[in-house]
N, CA, C and O atoms as CSV, one atom per row, in Angstrom:
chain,resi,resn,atom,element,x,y,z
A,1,UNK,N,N,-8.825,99.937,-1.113
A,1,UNK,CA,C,-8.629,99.431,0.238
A,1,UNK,C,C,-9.293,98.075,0.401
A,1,UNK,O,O,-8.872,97.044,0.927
A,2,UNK,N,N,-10.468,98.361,-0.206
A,2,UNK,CA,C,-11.430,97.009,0.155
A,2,UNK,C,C,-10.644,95.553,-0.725
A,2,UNK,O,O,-10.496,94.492,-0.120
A,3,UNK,N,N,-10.237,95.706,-2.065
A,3,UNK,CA,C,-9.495,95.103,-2.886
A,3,UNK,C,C,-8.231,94.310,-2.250
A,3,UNK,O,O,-7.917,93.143,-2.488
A,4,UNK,N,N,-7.637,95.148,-1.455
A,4,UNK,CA,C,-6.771,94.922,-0.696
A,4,UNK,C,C,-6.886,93.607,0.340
A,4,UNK,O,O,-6.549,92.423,0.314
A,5,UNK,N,N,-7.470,94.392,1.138
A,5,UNK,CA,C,-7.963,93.501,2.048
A,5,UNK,C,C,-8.663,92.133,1.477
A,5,UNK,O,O,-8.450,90.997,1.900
A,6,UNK,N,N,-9.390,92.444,0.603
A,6,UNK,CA,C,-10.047,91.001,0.100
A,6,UNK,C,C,-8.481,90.285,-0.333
A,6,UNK,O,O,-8.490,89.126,0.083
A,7,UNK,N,N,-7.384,90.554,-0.910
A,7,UNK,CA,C,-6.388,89.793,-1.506
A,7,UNK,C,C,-5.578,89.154,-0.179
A,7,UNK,O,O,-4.921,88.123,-0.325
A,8,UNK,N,N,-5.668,89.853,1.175
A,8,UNK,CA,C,-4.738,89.401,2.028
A,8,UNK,C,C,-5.683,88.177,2.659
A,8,UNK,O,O,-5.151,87.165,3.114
A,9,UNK,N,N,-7.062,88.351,2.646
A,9,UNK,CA,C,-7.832,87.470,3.200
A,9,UNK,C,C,-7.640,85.580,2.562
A,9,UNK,O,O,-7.415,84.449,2.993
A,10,UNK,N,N,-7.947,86.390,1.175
A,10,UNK,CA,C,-7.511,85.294,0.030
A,10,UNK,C,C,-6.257,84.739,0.398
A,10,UNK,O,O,-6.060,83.627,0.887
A,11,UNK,N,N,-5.657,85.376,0.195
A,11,UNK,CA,C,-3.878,84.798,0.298
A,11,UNK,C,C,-3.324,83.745,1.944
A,11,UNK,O,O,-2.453,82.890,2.103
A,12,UNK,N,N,-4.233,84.302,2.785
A,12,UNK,CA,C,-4.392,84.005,4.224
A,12,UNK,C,C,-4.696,82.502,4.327
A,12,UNK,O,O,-4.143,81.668,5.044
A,13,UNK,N,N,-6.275,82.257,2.947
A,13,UNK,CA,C,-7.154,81.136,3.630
A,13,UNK,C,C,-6.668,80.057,2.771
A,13,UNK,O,O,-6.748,78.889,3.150
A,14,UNK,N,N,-6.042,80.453,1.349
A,14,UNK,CA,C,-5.586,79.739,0.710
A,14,UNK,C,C,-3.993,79.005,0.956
A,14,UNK,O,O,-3.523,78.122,0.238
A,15,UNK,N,N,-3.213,79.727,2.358
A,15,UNK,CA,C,-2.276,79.310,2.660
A,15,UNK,C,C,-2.202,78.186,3.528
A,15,UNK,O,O,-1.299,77.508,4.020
A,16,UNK,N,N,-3.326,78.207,3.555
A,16,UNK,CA,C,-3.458,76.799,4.609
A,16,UNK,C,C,-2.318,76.148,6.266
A,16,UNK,O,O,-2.465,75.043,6.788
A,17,UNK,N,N,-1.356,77.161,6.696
A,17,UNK,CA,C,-0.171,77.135,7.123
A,17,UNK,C,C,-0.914,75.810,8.704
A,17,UNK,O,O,-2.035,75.988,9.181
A,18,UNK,N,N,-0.044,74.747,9.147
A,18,UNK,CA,C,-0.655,74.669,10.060
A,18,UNK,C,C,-0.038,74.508,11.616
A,18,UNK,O,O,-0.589,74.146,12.656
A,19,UNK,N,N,1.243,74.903,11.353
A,19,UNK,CA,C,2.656,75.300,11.954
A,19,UNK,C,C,2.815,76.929,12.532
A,19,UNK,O,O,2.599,77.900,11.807
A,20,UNK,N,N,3.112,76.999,13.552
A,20,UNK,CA,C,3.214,78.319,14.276
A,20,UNK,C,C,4.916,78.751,13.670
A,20,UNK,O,O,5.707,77.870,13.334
A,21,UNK,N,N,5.204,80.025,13.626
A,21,UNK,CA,C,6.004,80.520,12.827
A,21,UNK,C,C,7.399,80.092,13.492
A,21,UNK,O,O,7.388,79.899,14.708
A,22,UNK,N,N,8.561,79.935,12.810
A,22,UNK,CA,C,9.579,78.970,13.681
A,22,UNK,C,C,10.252,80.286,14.340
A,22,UNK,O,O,10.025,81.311,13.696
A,23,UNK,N,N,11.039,80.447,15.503
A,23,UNK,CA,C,11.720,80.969,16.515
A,23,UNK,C,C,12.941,81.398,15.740
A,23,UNK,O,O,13.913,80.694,15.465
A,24,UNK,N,N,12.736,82.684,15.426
A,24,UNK,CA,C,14.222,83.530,14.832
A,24,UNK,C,C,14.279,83.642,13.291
A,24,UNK,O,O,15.245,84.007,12.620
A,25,UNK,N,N,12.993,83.239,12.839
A,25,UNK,CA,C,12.215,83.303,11.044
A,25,UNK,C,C,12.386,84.925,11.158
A,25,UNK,O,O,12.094,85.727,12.045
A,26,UNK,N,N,12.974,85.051,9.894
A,26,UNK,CA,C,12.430,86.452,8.930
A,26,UNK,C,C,11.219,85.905,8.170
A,26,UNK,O,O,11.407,85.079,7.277
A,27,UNK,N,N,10.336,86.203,8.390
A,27,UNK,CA,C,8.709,86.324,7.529
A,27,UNK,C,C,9.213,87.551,6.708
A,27,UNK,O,O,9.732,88.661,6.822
A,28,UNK,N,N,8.558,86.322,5.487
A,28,UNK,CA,C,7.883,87.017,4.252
A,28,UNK,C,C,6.835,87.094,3.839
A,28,UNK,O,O,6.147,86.334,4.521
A,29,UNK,N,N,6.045,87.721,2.860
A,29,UNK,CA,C,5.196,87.193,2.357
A,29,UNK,C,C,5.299,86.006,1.748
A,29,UNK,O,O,6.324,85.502,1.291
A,30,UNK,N,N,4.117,85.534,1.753
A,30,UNK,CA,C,3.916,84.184,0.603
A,30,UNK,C,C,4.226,84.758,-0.774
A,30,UNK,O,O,5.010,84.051,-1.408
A,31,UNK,N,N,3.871,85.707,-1.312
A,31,UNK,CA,C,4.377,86.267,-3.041
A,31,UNK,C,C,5.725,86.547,-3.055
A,31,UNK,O,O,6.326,86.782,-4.103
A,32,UNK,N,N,6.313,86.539,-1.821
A,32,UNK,CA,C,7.526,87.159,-1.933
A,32,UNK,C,C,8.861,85.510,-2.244
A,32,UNK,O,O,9.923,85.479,-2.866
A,33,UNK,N,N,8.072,84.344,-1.434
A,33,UNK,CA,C,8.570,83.338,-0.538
A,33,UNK,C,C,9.284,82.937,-1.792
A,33,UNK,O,O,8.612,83.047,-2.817
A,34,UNK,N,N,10.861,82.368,-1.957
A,34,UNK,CA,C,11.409,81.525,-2.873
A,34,UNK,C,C,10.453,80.517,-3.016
A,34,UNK,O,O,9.680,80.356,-2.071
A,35,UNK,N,N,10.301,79.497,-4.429
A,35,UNK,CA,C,9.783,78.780,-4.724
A,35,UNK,C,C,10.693,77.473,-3.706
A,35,UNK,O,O,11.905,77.553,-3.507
A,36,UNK,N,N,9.919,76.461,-3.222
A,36,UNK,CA,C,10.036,75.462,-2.650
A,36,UNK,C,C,11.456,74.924,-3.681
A,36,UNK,O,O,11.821,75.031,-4.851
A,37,UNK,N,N,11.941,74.289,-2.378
A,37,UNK,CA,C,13.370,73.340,-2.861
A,37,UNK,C,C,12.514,72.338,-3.260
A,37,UNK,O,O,11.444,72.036,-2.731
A,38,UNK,N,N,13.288,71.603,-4.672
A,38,UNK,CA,C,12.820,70.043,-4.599
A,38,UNK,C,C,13.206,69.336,-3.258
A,38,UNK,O,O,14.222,69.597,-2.613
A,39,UNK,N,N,12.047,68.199,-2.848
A,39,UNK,CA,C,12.437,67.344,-1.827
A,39,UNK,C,C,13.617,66.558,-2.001
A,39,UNK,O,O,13.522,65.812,-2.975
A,40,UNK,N,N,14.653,66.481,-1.407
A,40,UNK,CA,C,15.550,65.487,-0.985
A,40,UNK,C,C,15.162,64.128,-1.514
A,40,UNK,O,O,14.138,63.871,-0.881
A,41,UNK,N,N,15.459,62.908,-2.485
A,41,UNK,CA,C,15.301,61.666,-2.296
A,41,UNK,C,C,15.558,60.924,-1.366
A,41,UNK,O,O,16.657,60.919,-0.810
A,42,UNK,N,N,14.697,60.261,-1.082
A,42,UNK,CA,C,15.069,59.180,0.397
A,42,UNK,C,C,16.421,58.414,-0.162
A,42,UNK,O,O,16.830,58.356,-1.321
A,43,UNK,N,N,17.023,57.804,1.125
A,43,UNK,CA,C,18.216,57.685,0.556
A,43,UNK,C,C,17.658,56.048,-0.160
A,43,UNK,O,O,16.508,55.617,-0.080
A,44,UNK,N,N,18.585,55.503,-0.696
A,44,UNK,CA,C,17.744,54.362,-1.221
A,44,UNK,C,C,17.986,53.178,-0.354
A,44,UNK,O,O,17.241,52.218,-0.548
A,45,UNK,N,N,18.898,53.076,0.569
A,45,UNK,CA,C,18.532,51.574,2.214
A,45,UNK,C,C,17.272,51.461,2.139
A,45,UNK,O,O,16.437,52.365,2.178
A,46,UNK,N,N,17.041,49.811,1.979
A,46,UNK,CA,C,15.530,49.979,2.645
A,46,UNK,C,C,15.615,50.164,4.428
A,46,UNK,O,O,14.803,50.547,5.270
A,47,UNK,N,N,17.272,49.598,4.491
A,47,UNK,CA,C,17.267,49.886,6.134
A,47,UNK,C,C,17.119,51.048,7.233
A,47,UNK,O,O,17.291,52.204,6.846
A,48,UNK,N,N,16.898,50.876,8.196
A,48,UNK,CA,C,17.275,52.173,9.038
A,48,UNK,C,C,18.468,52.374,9.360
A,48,UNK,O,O,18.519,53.548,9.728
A,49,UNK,N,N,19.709,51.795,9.456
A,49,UNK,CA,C,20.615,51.828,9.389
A,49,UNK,C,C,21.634,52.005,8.322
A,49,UNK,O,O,22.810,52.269,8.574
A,50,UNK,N,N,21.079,51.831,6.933
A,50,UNK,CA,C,22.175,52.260,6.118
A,50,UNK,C,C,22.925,50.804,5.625
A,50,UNK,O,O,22.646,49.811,6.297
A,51,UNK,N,N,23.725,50.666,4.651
A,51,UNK,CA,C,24.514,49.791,4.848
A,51,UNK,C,C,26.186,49.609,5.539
A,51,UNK,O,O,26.776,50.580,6.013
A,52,UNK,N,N,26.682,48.470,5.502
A,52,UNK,CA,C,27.562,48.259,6.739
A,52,UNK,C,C,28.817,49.243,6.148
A,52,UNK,O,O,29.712,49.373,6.983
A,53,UNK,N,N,29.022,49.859,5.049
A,53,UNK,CA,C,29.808,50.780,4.772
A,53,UNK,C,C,29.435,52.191,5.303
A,53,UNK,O,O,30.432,52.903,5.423
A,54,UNK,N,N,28.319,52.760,5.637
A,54,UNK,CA,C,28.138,53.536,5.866
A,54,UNK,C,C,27.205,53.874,6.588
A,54,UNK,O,O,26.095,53.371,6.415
A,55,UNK,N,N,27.465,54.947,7.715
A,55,UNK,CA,C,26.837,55.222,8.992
A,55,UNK,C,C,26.034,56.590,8.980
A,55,UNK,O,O,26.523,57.619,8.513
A,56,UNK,N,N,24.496,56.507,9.647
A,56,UNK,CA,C,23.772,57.683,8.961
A,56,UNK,C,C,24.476,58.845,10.821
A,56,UNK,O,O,24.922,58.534,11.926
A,57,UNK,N,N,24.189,59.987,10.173
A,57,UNK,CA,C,24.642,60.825,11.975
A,57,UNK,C,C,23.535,61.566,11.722
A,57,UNK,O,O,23.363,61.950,10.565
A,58,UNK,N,N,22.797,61.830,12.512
A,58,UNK,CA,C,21.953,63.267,12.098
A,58,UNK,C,C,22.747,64.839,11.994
A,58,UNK,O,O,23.666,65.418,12.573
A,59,UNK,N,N,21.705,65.139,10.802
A,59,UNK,CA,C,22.257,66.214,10.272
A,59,UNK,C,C,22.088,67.627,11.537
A,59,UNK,O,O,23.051,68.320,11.867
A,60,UNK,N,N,20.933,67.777,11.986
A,60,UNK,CA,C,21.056,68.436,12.967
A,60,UNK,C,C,21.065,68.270,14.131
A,60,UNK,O,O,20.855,67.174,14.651
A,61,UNK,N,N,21.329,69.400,14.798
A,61,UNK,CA,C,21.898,69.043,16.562
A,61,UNK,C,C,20.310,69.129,17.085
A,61,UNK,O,O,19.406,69.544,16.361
A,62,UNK,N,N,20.099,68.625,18.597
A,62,UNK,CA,C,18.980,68.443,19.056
A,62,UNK,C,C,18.817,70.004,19.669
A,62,UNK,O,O,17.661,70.414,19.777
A,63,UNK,N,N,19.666,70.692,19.982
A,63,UNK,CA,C,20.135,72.009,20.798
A,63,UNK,C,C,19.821,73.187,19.486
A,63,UNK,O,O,19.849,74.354,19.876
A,64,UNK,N,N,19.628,73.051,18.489
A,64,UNK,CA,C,19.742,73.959,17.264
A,64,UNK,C,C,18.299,74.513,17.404
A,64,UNK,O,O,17.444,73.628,17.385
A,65,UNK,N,N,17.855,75.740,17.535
A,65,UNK,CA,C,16.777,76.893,17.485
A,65,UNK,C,C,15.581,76.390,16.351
A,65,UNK,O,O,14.433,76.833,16.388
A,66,UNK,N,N,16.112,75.263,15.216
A,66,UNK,CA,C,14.835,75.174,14.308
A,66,UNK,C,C,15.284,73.904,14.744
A,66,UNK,O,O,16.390,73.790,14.216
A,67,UNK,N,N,15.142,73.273,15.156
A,67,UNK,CA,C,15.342,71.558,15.213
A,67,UNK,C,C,13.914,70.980,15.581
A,67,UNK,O,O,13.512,70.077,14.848
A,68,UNK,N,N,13.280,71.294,16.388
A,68,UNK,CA,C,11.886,70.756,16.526
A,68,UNK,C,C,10.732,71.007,14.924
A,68,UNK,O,O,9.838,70.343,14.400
A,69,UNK,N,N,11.577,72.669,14.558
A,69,UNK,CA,C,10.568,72.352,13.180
A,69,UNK,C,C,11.101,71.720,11.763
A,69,UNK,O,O,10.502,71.619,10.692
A,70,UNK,N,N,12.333,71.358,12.096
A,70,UNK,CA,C,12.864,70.401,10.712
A,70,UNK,C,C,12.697,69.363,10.941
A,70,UNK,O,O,12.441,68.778,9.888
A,71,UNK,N,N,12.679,68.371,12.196
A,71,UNK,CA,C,12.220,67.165,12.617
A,71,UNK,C,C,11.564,66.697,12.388
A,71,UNK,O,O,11.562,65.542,11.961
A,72,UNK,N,N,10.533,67.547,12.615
A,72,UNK,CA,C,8.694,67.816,13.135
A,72,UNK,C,C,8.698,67.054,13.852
A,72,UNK,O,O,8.539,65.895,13.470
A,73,UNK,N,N,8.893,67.363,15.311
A,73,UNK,CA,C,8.392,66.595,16.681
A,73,UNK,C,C,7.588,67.058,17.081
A,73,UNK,O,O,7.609,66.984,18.309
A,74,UNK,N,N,6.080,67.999,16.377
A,74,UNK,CA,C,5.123,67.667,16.629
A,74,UNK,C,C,3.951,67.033,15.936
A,74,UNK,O,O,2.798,67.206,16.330
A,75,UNK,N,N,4.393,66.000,14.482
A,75,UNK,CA,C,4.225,64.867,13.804
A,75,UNK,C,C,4.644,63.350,14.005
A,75,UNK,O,O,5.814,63.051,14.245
A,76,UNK,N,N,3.797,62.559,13.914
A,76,UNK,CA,C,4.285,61.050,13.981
A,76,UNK,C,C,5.927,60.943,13.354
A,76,UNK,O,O,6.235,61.209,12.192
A,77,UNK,N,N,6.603,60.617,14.130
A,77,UNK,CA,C,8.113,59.952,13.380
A,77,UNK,C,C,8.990,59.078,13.020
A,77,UNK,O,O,9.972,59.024,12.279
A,78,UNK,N,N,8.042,57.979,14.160
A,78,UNK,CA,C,7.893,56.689,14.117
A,78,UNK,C,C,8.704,55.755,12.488
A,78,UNK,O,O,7.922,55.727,11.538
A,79,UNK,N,N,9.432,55.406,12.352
A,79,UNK,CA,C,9.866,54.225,11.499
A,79,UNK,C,C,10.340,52.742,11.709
A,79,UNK,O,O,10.776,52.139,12.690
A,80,UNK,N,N,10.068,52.363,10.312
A,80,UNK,CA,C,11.287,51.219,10.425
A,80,UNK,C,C,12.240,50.734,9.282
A,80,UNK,O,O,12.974,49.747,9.263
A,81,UNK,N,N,11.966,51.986,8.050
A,81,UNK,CA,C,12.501,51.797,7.169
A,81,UNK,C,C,12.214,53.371,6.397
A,81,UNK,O,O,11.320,54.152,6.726
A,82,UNK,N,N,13.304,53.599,5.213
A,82,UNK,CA,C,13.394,55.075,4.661
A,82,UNK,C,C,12.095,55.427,4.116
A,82,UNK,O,O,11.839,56.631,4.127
A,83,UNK,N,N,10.922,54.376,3.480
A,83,UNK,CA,C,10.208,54.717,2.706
A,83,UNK,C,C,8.768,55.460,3.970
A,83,UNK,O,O,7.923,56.234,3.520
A,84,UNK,N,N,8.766,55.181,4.958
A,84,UNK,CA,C,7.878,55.702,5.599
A,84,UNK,C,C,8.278,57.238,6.120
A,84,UNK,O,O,7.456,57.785,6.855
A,85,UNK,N,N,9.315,57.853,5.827
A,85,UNK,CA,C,9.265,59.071,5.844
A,85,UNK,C,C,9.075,60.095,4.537
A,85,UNK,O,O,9.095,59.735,3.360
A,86,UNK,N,N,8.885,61.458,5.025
A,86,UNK,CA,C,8.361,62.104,3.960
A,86,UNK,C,C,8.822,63.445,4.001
A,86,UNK,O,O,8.878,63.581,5.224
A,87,UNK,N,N,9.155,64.424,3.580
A,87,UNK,CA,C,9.671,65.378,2.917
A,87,UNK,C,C,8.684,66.462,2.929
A,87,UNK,O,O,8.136,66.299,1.839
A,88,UNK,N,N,7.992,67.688,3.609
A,88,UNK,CA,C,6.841,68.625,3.916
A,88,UNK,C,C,7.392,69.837,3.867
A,88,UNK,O,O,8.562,70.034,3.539
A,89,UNK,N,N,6.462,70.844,4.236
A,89,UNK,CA,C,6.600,71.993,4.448
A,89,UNK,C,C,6.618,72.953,3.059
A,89,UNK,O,O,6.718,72.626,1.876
A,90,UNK,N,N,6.510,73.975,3.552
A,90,UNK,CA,C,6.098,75.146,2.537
A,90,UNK,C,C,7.751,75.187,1.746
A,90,UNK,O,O,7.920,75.755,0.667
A,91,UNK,N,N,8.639,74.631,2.345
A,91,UNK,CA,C,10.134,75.293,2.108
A,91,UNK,C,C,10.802,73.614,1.760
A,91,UNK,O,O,11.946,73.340,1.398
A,92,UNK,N,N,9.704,72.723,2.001
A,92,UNK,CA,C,10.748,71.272,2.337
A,92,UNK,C,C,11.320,71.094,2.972
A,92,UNK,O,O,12.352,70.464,2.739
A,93,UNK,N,N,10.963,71.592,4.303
A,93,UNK,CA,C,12.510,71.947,5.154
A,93,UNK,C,C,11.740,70.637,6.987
A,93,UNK,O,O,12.378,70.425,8.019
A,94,UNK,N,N,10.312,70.110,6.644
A,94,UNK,CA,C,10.316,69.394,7.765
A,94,UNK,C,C,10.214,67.616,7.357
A,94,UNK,O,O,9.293,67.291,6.608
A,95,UNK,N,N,11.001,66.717,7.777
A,95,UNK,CA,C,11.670,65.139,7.952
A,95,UNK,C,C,10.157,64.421,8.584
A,95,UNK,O,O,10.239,64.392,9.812
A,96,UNK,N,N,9.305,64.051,8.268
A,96,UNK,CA,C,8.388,63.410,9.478
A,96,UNK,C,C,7.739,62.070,9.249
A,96,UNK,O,O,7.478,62.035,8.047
A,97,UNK,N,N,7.383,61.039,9.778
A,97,UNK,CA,C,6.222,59.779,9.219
A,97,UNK,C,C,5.073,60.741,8.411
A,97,UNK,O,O,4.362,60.081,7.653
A,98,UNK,N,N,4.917,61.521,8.435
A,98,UNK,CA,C,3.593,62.069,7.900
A,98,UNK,C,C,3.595,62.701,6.693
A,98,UNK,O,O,4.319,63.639,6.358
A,99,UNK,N,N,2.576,62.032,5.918
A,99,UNK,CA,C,2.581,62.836,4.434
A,99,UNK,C,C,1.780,63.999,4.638
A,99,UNK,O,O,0.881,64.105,5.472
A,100,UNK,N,N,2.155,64.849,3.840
A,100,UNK,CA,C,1.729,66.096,3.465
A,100,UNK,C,C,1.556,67.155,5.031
A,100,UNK,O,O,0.739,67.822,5.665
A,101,UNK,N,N,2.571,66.828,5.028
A,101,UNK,CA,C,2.563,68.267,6.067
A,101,UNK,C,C,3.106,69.679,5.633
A,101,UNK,O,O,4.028,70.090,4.928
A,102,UNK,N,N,1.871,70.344,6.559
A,102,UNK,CA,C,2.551,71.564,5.724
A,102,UNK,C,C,3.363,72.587,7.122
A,102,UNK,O,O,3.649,72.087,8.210
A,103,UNK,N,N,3.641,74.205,6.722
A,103,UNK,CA,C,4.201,75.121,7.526
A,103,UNK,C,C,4.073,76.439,6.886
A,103,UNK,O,O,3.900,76.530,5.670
A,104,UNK,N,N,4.134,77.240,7.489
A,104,UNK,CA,C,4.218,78.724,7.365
A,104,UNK,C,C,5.556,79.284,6.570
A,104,UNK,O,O,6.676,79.232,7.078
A,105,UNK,N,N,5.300,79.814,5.287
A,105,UNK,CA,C,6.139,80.328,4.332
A,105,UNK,C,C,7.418,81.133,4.438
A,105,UNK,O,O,7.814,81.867,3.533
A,106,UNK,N,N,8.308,80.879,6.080
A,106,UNK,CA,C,9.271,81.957,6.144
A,106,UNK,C,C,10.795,80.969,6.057
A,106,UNK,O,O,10.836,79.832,6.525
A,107,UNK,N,N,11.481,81.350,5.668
A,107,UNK,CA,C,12.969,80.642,5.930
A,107,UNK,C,C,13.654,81.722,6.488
A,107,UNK,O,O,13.475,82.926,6.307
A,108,UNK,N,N,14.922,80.800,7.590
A,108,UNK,CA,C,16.027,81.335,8.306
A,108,UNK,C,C,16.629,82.209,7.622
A,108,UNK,O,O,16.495,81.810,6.465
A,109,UNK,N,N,17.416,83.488,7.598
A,109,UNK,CA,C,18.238,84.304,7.190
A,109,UNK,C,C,19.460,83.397,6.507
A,109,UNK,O,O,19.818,83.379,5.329
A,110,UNK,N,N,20.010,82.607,7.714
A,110,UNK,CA,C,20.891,81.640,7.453
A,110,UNK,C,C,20.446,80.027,6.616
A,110,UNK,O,O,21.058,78.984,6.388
A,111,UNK,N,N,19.192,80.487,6.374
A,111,UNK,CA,C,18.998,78.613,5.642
A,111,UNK,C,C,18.719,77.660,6.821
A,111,UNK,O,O,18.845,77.894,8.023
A,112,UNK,N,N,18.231,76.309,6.087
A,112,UNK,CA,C,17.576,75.894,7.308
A,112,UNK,C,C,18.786,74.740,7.652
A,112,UNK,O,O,19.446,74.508,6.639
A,113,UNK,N,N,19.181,74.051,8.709
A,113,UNK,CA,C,20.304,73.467,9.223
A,113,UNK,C,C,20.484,72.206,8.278
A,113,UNK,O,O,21.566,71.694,7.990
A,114,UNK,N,N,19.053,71.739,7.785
A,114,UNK,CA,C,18.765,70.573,7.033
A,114,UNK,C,C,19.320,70.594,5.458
A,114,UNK,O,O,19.152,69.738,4.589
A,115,UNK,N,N,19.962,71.727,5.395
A,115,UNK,CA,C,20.520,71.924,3.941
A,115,UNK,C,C,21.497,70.769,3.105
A,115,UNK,O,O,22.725,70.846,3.150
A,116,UNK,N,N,20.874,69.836,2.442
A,116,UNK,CA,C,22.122,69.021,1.696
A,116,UNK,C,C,21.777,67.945,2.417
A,116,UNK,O,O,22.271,66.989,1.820
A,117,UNK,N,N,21.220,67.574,3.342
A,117,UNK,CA,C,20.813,66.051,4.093
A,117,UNK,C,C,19.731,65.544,3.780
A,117,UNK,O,O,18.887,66.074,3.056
A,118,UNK,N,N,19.651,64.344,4.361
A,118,UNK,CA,C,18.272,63.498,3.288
A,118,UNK,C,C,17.499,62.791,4.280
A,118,UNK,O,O,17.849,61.908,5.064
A,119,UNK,N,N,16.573,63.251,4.129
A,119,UNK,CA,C,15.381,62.647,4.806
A,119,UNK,C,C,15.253,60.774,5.073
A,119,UNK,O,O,15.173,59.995,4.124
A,120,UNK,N,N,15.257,60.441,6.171
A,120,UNK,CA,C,15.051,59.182,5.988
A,120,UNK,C,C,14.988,58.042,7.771
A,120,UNK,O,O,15.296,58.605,8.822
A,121,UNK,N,N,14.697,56.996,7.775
A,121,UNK,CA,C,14.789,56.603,8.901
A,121,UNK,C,C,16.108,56.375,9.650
A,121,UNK,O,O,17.054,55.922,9.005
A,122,UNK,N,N,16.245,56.629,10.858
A,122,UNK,CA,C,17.670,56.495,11.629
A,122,UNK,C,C,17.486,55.944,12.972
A,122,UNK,O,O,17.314,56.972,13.627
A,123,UNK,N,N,17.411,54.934,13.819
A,123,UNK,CA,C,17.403,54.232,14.602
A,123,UNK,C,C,15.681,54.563,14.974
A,123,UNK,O,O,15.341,55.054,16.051
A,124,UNK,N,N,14.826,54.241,14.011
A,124,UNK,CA,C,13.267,53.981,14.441
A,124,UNK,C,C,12.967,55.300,14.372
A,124,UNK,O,O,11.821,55.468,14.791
A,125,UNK,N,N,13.626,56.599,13.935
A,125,UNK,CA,C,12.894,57.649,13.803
A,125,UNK,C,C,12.958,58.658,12.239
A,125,UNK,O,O,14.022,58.852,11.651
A,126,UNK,N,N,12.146,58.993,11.945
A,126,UNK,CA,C,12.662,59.949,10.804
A,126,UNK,C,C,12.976,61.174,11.311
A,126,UNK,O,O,12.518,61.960,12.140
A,127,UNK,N,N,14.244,61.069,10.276
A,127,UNK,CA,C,14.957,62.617,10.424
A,127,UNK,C,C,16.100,62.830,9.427
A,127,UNK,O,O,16.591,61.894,8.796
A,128,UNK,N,N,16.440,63.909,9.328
A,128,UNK,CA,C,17.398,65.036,8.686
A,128,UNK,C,C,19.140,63.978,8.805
A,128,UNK,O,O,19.951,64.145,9.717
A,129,UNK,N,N,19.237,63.428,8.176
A,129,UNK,CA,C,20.453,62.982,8.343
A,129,UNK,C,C,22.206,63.245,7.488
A,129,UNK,O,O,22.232,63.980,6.501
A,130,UNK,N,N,23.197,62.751,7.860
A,130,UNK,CA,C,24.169,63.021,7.147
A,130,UNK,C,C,24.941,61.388,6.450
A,130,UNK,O,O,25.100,60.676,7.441
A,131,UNK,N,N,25.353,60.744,5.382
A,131,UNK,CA,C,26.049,59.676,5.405
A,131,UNK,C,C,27.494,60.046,5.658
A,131,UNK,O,O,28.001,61.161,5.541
A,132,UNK,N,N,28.187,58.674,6.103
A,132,UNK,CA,C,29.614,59.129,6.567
A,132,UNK,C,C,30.103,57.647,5.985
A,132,UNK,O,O,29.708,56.726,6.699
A,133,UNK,N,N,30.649,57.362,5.177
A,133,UNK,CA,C,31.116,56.668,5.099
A,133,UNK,C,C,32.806,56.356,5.832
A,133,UNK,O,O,33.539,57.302,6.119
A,134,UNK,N,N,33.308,54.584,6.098
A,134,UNK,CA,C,34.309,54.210,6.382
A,134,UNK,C,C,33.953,55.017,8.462
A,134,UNK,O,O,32.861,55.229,8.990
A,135,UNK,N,N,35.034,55.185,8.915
A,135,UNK,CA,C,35.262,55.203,10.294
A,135,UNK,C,C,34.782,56.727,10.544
A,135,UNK,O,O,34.197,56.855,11.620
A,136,UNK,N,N,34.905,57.914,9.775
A,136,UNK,CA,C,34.885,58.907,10.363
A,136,UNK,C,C,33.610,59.666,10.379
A,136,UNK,O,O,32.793,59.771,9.464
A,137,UNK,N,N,33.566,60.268,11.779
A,137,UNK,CA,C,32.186,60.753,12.294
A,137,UNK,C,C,32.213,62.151,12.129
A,137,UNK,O,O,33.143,62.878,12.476
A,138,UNK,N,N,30.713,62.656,11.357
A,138,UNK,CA,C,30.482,64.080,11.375
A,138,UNK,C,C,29.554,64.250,12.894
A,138,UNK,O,O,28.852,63.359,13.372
A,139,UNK,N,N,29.744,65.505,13.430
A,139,UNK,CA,C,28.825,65.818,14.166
A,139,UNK,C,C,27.447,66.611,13.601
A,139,UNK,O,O,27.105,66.675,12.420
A,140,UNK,N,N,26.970,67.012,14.393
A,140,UNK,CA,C,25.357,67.206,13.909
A,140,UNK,C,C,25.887,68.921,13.238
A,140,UNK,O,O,26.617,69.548,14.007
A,141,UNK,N,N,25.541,69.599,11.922
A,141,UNK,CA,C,25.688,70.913,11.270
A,141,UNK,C,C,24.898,71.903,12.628
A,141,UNK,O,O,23.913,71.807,13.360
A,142,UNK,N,N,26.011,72.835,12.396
A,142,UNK,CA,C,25.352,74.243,13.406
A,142,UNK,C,C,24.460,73.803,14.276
A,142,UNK,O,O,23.905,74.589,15.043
């Protein structure tokens, strides 16, 4: 029992989480948790805009249930170019100005909305985006 408890304590202090658990997460354990996605490469613009062939949309909607924690709008987000954003979280799953942020080890049933989009600046902010090249517009995923 005591063994026990000493391992959940351990496992607890060493998780360092500093993110409250996201709204509609299946929690797992941390032993249980898939190993982290590689981060997304920034896209390579040094611009915030992309070049004139192609237009960034954000990948997620502002209305979407994890959108504040893939954003991280409660991290600096501030930009003015791709290289000042950064790629965090226990899952890789939060966009923010801030290095090394972390979060609590659970992912969506469904995956997180940010799936396949790339981290980077988009009109002065970092975030989760989509490229579209030529005229046609994606809207924001789920």
């Amino acid at each position: 029992m005591r063994i026990g408890l000493l391992l959940t304590v351990l496992l607890l202090a060493a998780s360092g989480c500093a993110c409250p658990p996201a709204e509609g997460a299946a929690t797992t354990p941390p032993a249980a948790a898939p190993a982290p996605a590689p981060a997304p490469a920034p896209a390579p613009s040094p611009s915030p805009s992309g070049g004139a062939a192609e237009q960034r949309t954000p990948a997620v909607a502002a209305s979407h249930a994890q959108y504040k924690r893939v954003e991280g709008t409660s991290f600096q987000n501030a930009c003015a170019r791709d290289d000042q954003c950064s790629v965090g979280g226990c899952s890789s799953e939060i966009c923010s100005a801030e290095q090394g942020v972390s979060s609590t080890c659970e992912a969506p049933v469904d995956g997180w909305p940010s799936a396949g989009a790339t981290c980077g600046c988009v009109k002065g902010q970092c975030l989760w985006y989509r490229a579209v090249s030529g005229g046609a517009k994606q809207g924001a995923d789920r």
